[in-house]
N, C-alpha and C positions, 0 to 999 in steps of 0.2 A: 340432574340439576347441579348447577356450581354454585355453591354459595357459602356465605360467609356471613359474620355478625350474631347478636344476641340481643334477645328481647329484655331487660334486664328488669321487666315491670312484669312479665307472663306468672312467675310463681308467687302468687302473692294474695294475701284474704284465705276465707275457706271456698271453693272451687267444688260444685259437684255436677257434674254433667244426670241431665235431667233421665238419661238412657239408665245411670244408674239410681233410678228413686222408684219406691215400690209406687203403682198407682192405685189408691183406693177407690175412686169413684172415676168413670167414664161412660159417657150416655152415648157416644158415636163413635166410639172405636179411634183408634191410633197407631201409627207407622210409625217404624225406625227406618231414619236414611243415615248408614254407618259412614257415607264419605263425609259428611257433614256433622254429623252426630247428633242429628236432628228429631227429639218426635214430633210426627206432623199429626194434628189431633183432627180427625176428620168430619167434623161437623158439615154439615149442609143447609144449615139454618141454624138462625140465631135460638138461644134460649138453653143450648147443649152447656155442659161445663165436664172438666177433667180436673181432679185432684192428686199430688204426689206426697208423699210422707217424708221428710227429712228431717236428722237427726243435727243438735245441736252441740258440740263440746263444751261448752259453758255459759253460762250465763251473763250476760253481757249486752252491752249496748250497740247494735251493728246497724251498719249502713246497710240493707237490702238490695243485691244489684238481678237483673237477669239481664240474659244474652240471646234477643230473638235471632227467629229467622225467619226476613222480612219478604213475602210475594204478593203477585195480585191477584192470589185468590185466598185472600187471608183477610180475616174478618177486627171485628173490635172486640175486646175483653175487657171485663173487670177482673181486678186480682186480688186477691183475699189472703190473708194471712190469719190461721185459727177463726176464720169466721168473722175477721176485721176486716172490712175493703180498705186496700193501702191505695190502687191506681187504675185509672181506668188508662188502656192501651192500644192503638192504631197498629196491629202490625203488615197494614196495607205496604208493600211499596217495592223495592227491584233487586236491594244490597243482597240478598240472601244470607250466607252465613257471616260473611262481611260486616254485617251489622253491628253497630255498636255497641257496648251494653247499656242497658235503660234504669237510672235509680229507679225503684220504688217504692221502698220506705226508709226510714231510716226508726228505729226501734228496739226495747229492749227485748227479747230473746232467752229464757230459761233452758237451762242445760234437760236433755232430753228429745222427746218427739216434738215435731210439730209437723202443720199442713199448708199446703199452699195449694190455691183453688184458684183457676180460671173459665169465668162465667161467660158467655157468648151475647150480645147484648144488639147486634148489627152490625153492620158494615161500611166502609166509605161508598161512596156512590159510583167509585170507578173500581172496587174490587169485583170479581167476579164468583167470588164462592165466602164464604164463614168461616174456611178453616183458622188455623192455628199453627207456629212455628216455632218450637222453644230448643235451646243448647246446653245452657248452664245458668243455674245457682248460685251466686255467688255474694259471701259475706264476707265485710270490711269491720274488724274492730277498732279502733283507736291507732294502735300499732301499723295496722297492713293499711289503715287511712293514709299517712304516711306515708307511706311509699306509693302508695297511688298516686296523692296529690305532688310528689317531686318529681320536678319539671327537669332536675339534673337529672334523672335515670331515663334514657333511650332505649329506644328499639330500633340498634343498627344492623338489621337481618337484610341482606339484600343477598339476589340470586342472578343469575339467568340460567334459562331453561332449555332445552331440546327434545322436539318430539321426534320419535322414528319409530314406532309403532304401527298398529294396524290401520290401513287405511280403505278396508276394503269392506266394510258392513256397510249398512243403510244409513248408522248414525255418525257413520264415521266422515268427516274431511279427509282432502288431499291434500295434505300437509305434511308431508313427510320434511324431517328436517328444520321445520316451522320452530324461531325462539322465541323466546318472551325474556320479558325482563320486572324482575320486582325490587324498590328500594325506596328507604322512605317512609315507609307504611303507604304506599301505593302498588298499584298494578301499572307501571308505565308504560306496556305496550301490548295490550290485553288481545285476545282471541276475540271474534265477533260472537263467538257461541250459538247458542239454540235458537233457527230462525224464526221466523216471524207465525211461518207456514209451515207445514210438514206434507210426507208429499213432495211430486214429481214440480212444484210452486219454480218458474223460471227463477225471481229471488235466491231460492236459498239453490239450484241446481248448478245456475251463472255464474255464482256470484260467494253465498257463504260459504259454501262447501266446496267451492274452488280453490285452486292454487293462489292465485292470485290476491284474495284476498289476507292473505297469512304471507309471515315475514321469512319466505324464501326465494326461491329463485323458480320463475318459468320457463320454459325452453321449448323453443318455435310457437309460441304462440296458444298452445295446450294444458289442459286439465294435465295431472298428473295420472300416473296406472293405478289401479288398486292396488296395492301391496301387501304381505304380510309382515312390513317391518323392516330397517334398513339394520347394518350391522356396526354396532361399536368396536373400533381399533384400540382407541387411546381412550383411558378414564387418570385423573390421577385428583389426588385434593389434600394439597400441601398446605402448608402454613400463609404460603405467599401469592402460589400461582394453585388455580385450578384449572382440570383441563379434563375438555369430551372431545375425542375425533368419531366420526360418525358416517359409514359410507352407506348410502341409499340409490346405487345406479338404477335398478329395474326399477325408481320410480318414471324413467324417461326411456322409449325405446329406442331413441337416440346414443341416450348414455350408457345404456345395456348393451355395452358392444366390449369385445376384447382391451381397445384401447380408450372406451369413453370413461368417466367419470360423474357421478353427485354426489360431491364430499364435503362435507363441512368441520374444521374445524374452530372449537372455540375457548381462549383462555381467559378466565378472568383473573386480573392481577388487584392484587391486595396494596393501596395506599395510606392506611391509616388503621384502625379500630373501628371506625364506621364508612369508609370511604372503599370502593375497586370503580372497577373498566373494567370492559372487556374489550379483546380484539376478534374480530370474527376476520379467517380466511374459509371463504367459499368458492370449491373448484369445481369448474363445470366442461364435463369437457365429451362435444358431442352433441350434433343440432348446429341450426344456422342463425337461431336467435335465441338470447339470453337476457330476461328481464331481471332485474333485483329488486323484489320490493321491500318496503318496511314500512311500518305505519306504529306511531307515536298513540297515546291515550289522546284524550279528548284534550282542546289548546290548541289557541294559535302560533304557527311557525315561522321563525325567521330564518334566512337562508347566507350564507357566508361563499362567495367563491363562483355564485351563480348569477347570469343574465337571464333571469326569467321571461319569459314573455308569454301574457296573456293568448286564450285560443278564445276569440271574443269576435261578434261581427261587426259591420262600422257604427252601433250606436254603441258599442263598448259591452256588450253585452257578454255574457259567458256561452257557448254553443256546444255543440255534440259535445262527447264523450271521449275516453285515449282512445280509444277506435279509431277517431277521426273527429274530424271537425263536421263531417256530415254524417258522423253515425249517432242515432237520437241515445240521449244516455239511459237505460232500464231498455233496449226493446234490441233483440238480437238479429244482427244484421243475416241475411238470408244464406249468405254464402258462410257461416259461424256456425256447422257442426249441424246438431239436428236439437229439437226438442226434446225435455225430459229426462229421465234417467238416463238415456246417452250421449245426453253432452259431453264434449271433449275440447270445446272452444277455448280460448282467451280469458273469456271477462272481461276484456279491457270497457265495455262498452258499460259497465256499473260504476266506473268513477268518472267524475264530474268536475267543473269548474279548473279546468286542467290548465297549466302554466308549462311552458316548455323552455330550456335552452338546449337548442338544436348545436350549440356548440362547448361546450365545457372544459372545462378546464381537467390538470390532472390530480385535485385536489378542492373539493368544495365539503361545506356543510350543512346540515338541517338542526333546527333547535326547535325542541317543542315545549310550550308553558303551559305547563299540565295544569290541568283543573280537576278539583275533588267531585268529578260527578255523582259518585254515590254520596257522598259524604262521609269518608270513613272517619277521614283526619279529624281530631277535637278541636285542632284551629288551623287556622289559617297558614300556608306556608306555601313559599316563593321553589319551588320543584321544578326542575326541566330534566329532558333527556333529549342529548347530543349525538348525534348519529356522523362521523368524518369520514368518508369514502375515499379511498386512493387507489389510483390507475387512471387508464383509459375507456373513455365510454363514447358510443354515437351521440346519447341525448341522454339529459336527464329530465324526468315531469313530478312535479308536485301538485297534487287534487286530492280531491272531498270523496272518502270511501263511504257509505253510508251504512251501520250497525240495523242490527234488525230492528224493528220499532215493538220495543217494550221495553216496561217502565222503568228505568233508571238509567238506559243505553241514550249518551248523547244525538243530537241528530247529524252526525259528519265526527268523523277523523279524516284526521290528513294524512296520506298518501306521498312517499317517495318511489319513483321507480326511476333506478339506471337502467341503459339498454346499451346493449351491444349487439354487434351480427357480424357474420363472415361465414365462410364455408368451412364445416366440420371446425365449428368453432372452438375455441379455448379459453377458458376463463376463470383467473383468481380474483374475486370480489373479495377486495382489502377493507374492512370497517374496523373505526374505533366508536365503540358505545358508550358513552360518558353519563352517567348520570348524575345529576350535583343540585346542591339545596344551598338558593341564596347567589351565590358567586363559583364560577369553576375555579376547580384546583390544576387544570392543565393549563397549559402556558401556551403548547405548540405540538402539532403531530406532523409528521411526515414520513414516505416511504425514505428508505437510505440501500444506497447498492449495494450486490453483494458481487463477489470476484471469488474466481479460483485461477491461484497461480497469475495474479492481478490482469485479468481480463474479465470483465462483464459474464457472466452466465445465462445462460438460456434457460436454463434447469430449472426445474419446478418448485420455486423457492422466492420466499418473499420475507423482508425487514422491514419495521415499523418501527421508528423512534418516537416514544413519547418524553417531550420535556412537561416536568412541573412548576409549579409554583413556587415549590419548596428548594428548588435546586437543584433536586435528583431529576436522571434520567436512564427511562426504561428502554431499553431493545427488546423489541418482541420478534422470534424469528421462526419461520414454520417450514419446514422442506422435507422432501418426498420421498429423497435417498438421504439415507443418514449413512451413509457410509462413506458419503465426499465431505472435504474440511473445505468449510468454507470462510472467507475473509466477510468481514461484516462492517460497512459504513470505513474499511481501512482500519480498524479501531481492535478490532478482537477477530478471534477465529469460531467456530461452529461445530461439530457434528453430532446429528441427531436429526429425531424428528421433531421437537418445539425447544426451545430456550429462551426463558428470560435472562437479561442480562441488565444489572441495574449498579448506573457509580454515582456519586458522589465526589465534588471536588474534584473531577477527573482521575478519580480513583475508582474501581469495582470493588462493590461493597458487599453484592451478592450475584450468586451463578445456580441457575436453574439448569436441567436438562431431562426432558422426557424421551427414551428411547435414545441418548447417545450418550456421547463420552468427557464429548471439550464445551466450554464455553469460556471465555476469555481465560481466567487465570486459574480456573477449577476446569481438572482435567479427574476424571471417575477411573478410576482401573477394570471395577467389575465391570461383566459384561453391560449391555446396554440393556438385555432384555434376555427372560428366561420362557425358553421356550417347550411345549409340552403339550399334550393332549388330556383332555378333561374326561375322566374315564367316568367319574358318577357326582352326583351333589344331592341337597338335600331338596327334598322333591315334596315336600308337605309345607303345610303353614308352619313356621316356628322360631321365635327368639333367637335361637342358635342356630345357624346355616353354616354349610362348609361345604368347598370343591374338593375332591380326589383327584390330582392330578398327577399325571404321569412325565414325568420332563424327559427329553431327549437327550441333554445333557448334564454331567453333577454341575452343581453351583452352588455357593456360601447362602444358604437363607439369611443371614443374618446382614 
């Protein structure tokens, strides 16, 4: 994960997670789910209750909050306080740990023990079970009200993410390489998650647990392999720039060749205190067809830069699927791999209502106006995520990917896919990933050339100039030998494998470099990279971890 920001509201009230409260009474037994830090109180019928014992520091007059965890097998509660009912509570519904916290009393409080009781009383009529979902406890005095209620403290945490992990169990997706991105207090480009069905279900075999559905790249048309994980090159998480490079070739038997390639890397650059971008370069190299998907939260999209054209038949209607315009959308075309656990197909034939420009330009964008489907946010707020793709493509299609149907999953996102093809193809998929609340703070993106010895290169190397708002402008640069100097937009010089480069006033103001030496007016002496073998590390759960490594060569730690 790259990220950056601070919640500046997290530490605040007294906070006690329910995992740690002794329980005095339970009539149906209860779970701990430590990723969530949930216990799930297992009821199967109403009329069950569970009590916890929690300690007070003082005496005082507090606002009561809890923190559920919201499903649809979760029932209605009363809630009691010493034997007082403060609330009665619905914890039906989809956010899961996501949820927001719920007052429930607000009351005085004596310093000491006390209990809090949750009685099972029935159910909504679309839940499927009684249980119960709780996280934390938490009390507001006078003081931490205060900081709750100010509306100048934010929570500017925003990330994005990369999975390269295992992809080869039952539960697992082919996704290798698959980002996400969170800012906001949203999820802006969320995973489809846990399908509908479970089981060899065409749905979740086609479709969720394919390639295609997650925000990377497919190649010829294919599921990806099982994998046990692709390998990290580059990590670094600086003040300004953060960076993951991440090669996963054996996800594609294409790419798993001597000279193929499935590489991703990705920077996010720091514009503010609450504000980054990222740039993704993604190299694909190997196979005769390369899709690029991405798909936005829930929201309608507008498109910059493209000729869209409806796949509709003459009463205007919407028709097939990206398959085709005569493959029905949900039903796999016969010639598409086989049924079941060994599919290895497309998927193209799960997304719908499909828009094409069969000729694009070398510069278009996608914007999506996010909607709080779960409803995390307390209010209301104007969110989008900007996705600007640079290069060459055959076609670009925008269409309706459909989430699995339960309770709180929209019914459609919207789908980007670039395409390209050629034989033993090659491909850098250039994005800038914007995302902004209210108005954008970029002004203008573009590729800008890069030269060695002022001629054009061919070399495995790509520049992105982003202009702002504010006046500054960032060069993002990413290449594959860092040991050639290269000229950048005419402007500055290069070596390495990533460098930002950001001036002001037509001055540089700042010089980044990961893995080299130069970037315009900041030239590094020490090596670029220390290099060595990891002889041992810490191998148990623990606070303190540490590699033993053995370097090849001496070099200054410092």
């Amino acid at each position: 994960v790259l990220r950056d920001g601070k919640n500046f509201k997290q530490y605040f009230g007294i906070q006690m997670p329910f995992s740690d409260l002794a329980i005095t009474k339970d009539t149906a037994g209860s779970r701990y789910y430590a990723n969530s830090g949930t216990i799930q109180f297992e009821a199967g019928e109403s009329g069950h209750e569970i009590s916890f014992k929690f300690n007070v520091p003082k005496t005082d007059v507090f606002e009561i909050n809890i923190k559920p965890f919201r499903a649809t097998s979760y029932g209605i509660y009363d809630i009691y306080i010493d034997d007082i009912k403060v609330k009665t509570l619905d914890f039906y519904g989809g956010s899961g740990a996501s949820s927001n916290p719920e007052i429930i009393a607000t009351m005085e409080l004596t310093e000491g023990e006390h209990i809090i009781t949750f009685k099972g009383i029935g159910k909504n009529e679309n839940a499927t079970n009684y249980k119960m979902g709780i996280i934390h406890l938490i009390l507001f005095d006078e003081e931490s009200l205060e900081v709750k209620n100010d509306l100048t403290l934010k929570d500017t945490q925003r990330d994005v993410w990369m999975y390269y992990g295992l992809t080869d169990t039952s539960h697992a997706h082919r996704d290798a390489l698959n980002i996400g991105v969170h800012a906001y207090g949203l999820d802006l480009a969320p995973d489809l998650g846990y399908p509908e069905e479970t089981g060899e279900q065409p749905n979740r075999m086609e479709w969720v647990s394919n390639t295609v559905s997650h925000n990377t790249v497919v190649v010829d048309k294919s599921k990806q392999n099982s994998i046990k994980g692709g390998t990290p090159l580059h990590f670094d998480d600086s003040e300004i720039v953060d960076v993951i490079d991440v090669d996963a070739k054996n996800a594609y038997d294409a790419t798993n060749t001597e000279n193929g390639m499935y590489r991703r890397t990705v920077a996010m650059i720091k514009v503010s205190d609450e504000i980054s971008y990222a740039v993704d370069f993604f190299r694909v190299k190997g196979g005769n067809d390369h899709h690029y998907s991405f798909h936005g939260a829930e929201g309608p999209v507008t498109t910059e830069g493209l000729n869209l054209v409806p796949q509709v038949d003459e009463n205007g209607n919407f028709v097939g699927s990206y398959a085709g315009k005569d493959v029905t959308y949900g039903v796999r075309p016969s010639n598409d791999s086989v049924p079941g656990w060994n599919y290895k197909g497309s998927g193209f034939h799960w997304l719908k209502n499909v828009e094409r420009d069969d000729n694009p330009g070398n510069k278009f964008s996608i914007d999506w106006d996010i909607v709080d489907s779960r409803k995390v946010l307390t209010e209301e707020a104007d969110i989008h995520l900007r996705l600007t793709m640079l290069g060459e493509f055959d076609d670009v299609a925008i269409m309706d990917g459909v989430p699995p149907k339960v309770v709180g999953n929209p019914a459609s996102l919207k789908y980007m896919i670039a395409h390209r093809s050629g034989t033993d193809l090659s491909s850098i998929f250039t994005a800038v990933i914007e995302p902004y609340k209210d108005e954008r703070y970029i002004e203008s993106i573009d590729e800008v050339p890069v030269t060695v010895n002022g001629e054009v290169t061919t070399d495995d190397v790509k520049a992105v100039k982003v202009v702002l708002k504010d006046g500054r402008t960032d060069y993002i640069v990413s290449a594959l030998n860092n040991e050639k100097v290269y000229t950048i937009d005419g402007k500055f010089q290069f070596k390495g494998f990533l460098g930002v480069y950001i001036e002001k006033d037509g001055k540089q103001v700042y010089g980044y470099v990961n893995d080299g030496t130069i970037i315009g007016d900041y030239i590094f002496e020490k090596p670029a990279a220390a290099k060595g073998i990891v002889k041992d590390f810490t191998k148990d759960l623990n606070i303190s971890n540490k590699l033993v490594v053995e370097f090849s060569s001496e070099f200054d730690v410092e």
